[in-house]
C-alpha positions in Angstrom: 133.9 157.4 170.8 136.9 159.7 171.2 140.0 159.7 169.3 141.7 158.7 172.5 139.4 155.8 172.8 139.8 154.5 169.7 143.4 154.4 169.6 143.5 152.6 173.3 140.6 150.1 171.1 142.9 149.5 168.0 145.6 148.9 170.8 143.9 146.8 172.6 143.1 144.1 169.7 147.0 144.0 168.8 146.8 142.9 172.5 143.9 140.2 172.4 145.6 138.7 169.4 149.1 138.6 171.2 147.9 137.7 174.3 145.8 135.2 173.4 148.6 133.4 171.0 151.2 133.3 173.7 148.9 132.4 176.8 149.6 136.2 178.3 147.2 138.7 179.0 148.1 141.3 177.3 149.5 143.3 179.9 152.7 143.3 178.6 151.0 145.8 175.8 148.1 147.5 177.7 150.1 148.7 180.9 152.9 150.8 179.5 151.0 152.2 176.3 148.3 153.5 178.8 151.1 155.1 181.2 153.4 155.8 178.4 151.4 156.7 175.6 148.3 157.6 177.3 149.1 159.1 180.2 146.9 157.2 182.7 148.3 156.3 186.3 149.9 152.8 186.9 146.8 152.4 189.1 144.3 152.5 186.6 146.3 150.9 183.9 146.5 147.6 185.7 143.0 147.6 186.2 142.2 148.0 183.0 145.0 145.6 182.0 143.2 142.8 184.5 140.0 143.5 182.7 141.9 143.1 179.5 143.0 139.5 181.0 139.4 138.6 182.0 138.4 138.9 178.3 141.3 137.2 175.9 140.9 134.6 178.6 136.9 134.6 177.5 137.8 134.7 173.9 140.2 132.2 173.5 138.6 129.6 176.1 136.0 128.8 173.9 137.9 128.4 170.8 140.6 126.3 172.7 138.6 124.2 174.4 136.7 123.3 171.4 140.0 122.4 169.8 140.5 120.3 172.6 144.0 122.2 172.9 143.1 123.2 176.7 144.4 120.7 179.2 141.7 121.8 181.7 143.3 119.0 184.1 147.0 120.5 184.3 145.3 123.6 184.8 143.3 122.5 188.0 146.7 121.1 189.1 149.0 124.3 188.6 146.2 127.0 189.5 146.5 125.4 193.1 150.1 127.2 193.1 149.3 130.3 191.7 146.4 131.2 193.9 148.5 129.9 197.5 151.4 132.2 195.9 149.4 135.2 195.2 148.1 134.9 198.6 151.5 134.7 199.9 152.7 137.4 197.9 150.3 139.5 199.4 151.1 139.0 202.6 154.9 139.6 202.2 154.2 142.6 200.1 156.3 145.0 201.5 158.7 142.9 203.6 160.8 141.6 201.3 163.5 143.4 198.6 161.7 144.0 195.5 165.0 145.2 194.0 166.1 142.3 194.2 163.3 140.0 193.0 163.1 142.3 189.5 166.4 141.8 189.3 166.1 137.9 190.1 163.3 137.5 188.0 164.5 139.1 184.6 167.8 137.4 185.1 165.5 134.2 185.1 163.4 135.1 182.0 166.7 136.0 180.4 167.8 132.6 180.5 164.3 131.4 179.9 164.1 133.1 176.4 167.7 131.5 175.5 166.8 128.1 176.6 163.9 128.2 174.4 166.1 130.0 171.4 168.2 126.7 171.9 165.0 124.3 171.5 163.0 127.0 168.7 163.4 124.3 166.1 161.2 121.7 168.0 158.1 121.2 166.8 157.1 119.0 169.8 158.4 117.4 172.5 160.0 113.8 172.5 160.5 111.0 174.6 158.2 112.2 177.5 157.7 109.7 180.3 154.7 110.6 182.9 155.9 111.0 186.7 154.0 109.4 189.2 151.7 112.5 189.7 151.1 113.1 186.4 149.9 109.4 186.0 147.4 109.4 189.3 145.8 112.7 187.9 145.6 111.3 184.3 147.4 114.7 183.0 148.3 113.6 179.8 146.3 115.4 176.5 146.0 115.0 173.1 144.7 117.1 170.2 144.5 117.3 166.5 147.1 119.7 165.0 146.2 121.5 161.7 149.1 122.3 160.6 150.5 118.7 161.5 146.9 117.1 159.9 147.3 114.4 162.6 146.4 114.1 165.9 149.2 115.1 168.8 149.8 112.4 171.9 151.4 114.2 174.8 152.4 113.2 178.4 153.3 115.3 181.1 156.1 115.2 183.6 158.0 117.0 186.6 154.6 118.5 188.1 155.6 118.8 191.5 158.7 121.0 189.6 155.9 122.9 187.8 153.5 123.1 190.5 156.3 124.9 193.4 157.4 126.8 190.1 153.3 128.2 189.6 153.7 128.8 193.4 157.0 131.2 193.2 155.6 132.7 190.3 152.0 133.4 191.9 153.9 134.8 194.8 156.4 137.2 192.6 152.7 138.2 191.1 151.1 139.2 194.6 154.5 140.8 195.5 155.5 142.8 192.1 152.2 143.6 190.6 153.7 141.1 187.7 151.2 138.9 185.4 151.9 135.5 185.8 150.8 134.4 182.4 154.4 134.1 181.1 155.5 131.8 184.0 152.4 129.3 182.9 153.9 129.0 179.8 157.5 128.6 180.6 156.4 126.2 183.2 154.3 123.9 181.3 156.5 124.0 177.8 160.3 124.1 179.8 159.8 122.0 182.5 156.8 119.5 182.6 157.3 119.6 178.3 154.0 120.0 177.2 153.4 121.2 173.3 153.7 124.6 172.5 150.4 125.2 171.4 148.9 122.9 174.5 151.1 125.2 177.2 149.8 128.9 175.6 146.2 127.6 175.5 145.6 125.8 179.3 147.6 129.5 180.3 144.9 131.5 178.5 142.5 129.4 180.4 144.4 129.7 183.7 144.7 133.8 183.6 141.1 134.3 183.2 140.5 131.9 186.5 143.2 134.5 188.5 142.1 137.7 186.8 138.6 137.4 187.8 139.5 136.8 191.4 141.8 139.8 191.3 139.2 142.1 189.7 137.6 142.4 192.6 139.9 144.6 194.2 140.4 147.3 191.7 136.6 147.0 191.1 136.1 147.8 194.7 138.5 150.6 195.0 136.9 152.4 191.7 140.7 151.9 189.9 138.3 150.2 187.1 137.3 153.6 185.1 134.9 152.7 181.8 136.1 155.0 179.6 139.5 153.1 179.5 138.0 149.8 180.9 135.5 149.8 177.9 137.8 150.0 174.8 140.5 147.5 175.8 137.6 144.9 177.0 136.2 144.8 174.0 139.6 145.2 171.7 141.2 142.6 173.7 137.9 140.5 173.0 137.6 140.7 169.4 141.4 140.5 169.2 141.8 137.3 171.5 138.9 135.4 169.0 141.0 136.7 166.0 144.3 135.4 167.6 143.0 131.8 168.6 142.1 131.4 164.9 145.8 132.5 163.7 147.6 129.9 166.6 145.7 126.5 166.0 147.3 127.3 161.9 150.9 128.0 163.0 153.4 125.7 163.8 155.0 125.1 167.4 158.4 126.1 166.6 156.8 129.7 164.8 155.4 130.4 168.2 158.3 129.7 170.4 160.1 132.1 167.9 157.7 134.9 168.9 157.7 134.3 172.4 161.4 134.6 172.6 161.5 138.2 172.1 158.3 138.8 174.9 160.5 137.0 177.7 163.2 139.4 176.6 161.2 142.1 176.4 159.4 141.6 180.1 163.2 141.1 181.5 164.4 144.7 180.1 161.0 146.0 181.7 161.9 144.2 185.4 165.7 145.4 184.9 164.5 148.7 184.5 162.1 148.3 187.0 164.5 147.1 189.7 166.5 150.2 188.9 164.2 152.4 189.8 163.6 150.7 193.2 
């Protein structure tokens, strides 16, 4: 293994472990060190990036599901938005202003990151009543909280809010070549007011359902090269299974406090983005 490929390896776990803590994929890491650091084309670094999805979805699944932290039921419910806005983000590709949607969108995560600065000191949510939805589909979840040593009640509520928001946020993925992992999160946690921990876990689950679909693509037009592919699939692995381990032992209102500064950084990346337009 080359210098080069251990470096994008060692970069890749600091991924895993990130992504899988905060329900992303770790794109947020993997794309601009291989472009910026690296050197790679954008091209190539988002098909490794998609791989890199594939696999801290793998490694944290198992762990999260076995915690019972995965709310497989919400995830059913939302992925229905995703995958009809990816599709209709494809098909718009092109048509539409993407200048303005970057700017749009990191005005949107702006706000995002300092609605959940004003809540950061919630550990979970309170006074959660079920919508009519939410009660049909029997979306509410529990789970035993280690830091907490009990076990966490939660309801769910506003999911027709949270399923047209998975939809606009599957479509801004199809049109801007955007993960959508950070919208899961904000989606489930700001407005249906699941847990924290519950929200980053079902959108680990989630990513690796729309990653795999998506692979496809870049798999077909050879944009998936092993050399690069290799290292961050198996970095992201091994750091995804390390990061499950370090969530399910920190407290909500620790990991809100790191996922502040993502949204924020994510809107400086669209900004600049949309600049460049």
């Amino acid at each position: 293994m080359g210098t080069s490929a251990i470096m994008i390896f060692l970069l890749a776990i600091v991924a895993g472990v990130l992504g899988s803590m905060m329900g992303l994929g770790g794109g947020i890491i993997i794309v601009p060190a291989l472009t910026l650091m690296f050197g790679y084309d954008f091209r190539t670094a988002v098909a490794a990036s998609t791989v890199s999805v594939i696999a801290t979805s793998t490694g944290a699944a198992v762990a999260y599901l076995r915690d019972r932290l995965t709310n497989t039921r919400v995830a059913m419910w939302l992925e229905m938005g995703t995958a009809s806005g990816a599709m209709t983000g494809a098909v718009l590709a092109g048509a539409l202003n993407a200048k303005f949607l970057f700017f749009l969108f990191s005005a949107l995560l702006t706000y995002s990151a300092y609605s959940m600065w004003q809540v950061r000191k919630s550990e979970l949510p309170e006074g959660v009543q079920p919508d009519a939805i939410s009660r049909r589909l029997q979306l509410a979840g529990s789970y035993y909280d280690k830091v907490l040593g009990r076990t966490v009640d939660y309801q769910v509520t506003r999911t027709g809010l949270g399923l047209f928001l998975m939809y606009f946020s599957g479509a801004a993925a199809g049109l801007l070549g955007i993960g959508a992992g950070i919208f899961k999160v904000l989606a489930m946690d700001q407005v249906m007011k699941m847990p924290i921990k519950a929200s980053t876990a079902t959108s680990n689950f989630m990513i690796g359902v729309t990653a795999a679909a998506s692979s496809v693509v870049y798999f077909v037009r050879g944009d998936v090269r092993p050399e690069v592919a290799g290292p961050v699939a198996l970095g992201v692995l091994g750091g995804a299974m390390l990061g499950t381990r370090i969530m399910v032992r920190m407290k909500g209102t620790t990991i809100r406090k790191l996922f502040i500064p993502i949204l924020l950084i994510v809107a400086v990346q669209m900004f600049w983005k949309g600049l460049g337009q």
